[in-house]
N, C-alpha and C positions, 0 to 999 in steps of 0.2 A: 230398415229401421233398426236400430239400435238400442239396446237396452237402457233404461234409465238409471244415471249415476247411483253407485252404493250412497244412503246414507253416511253424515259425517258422524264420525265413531266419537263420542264424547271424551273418552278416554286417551284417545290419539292428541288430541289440545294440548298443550304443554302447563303446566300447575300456574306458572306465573300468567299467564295471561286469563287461564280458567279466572286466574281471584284478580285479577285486574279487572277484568271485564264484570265480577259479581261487585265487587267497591266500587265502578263507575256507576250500576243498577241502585248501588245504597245510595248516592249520593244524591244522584239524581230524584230518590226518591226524599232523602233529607229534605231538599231544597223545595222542591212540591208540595211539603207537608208546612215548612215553613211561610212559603208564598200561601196557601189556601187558608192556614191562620192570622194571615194578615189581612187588617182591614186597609188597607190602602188600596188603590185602585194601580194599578202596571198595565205598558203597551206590552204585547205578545216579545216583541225581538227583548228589551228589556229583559221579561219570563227568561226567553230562553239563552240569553249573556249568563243569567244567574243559575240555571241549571246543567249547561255547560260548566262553567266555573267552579260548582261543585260537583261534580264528576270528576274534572281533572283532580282536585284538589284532592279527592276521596280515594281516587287512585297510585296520585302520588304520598297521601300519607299511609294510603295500603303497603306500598311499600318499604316507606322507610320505616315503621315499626314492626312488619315482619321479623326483624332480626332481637327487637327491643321487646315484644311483646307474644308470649309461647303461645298460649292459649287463643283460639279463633274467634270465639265467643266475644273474650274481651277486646280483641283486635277489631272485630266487628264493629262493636261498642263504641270504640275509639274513632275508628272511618268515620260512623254515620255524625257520631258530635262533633267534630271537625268538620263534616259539610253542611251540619245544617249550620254552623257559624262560621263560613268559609268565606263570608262577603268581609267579616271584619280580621280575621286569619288573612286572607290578602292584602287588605290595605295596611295591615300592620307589617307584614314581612315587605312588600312595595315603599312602605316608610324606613324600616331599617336598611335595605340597599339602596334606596337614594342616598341616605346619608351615611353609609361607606364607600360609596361612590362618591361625592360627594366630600371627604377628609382627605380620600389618597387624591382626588384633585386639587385641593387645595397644599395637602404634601408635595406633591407632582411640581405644582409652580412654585412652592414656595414661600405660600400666604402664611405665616403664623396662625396660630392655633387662636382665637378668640377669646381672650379675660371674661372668666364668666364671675360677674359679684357675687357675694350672699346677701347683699341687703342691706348690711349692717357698715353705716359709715366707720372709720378709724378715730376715734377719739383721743388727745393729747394726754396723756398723762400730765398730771401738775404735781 
C-alpha cells in the first residue's frame, strides 16, 4: 500500500492562473446573479452557454487589464461588470469583427467602399 498523494500546495500554482481561475469563479457567479434576477424563463444548456461565456469573458478581461488596472480590488470590480454584461460585450465585439472582416474583403476583391448620404438632398443655387 502506498501512501496517499501530498496535498496540492496552493502556493506551488502559478499567479496567473491562481487569478484566472478566481475571474472565471467572478464571472460565473456574475452571470448567475444576473440569470436568478431575471424574470424570464431559460432552458438549462441556454443557463449554461451564458455562464460559460461569462467566465471566459471574465478571464480574458482578467487579463487584459492586469497591466491597465494596479489595484485588485478595482480589477475585481471591473471582471465581475464586464461579465455580468458579457452577453451584450460579445455581441458587440462579434459585430465589430464581422465588419472588419468584412471591409478587408471587400478591399480584398476590390468592391469600393459604399457612398454613405447624409440625408440632405443637393440644392441648385439660383
Amino acid at each position: 500500500m502506498s501512501p496517499p498523494p501530498p496535498p496540492i500546495n496552493p502556493e506551488s500554482i502559478p499567479q496567473e492562473v491562481r487569478d484566472g481561475f478566481v475571474a472565471s469563479i467572478i464571472g460565473a457567479m456574475a452571470m448567475t446573479a444576473r440569470l436568478l434576477l431575471s424574470e424570464d424563463r431559460q432552458t438549462w444548456p441556454w443557463v449554461a452557454r451564458r455562464v460559460a461565456a461569462a467566465s471566459i469573458t471574465a478571464v480574458m478581461a482578467n487579463y487584459g487589464l492586469a497591466d491597465y488596472i494596479a489595484s485588485d480590488s478595482l480589477r475585481t470590480a471591473a471582471v465581475g461588470g464586464l461579465a455580468y454584461a458579457s452577453p451584450e460585450a460579445l455581441d458587440a465585439a462579434l459585430r465589430a469583427i464581422k465588419a472588419r472582416v468584412n471591409r478587408e474583403a471587400d478591399r480584398i476583391a476590390g468592391n469600393p467602399k459604399p457612398s454613405k448620404s447624409n440625408g440632405k438632398a443637393k440644392r441648385k443655387r439660383k
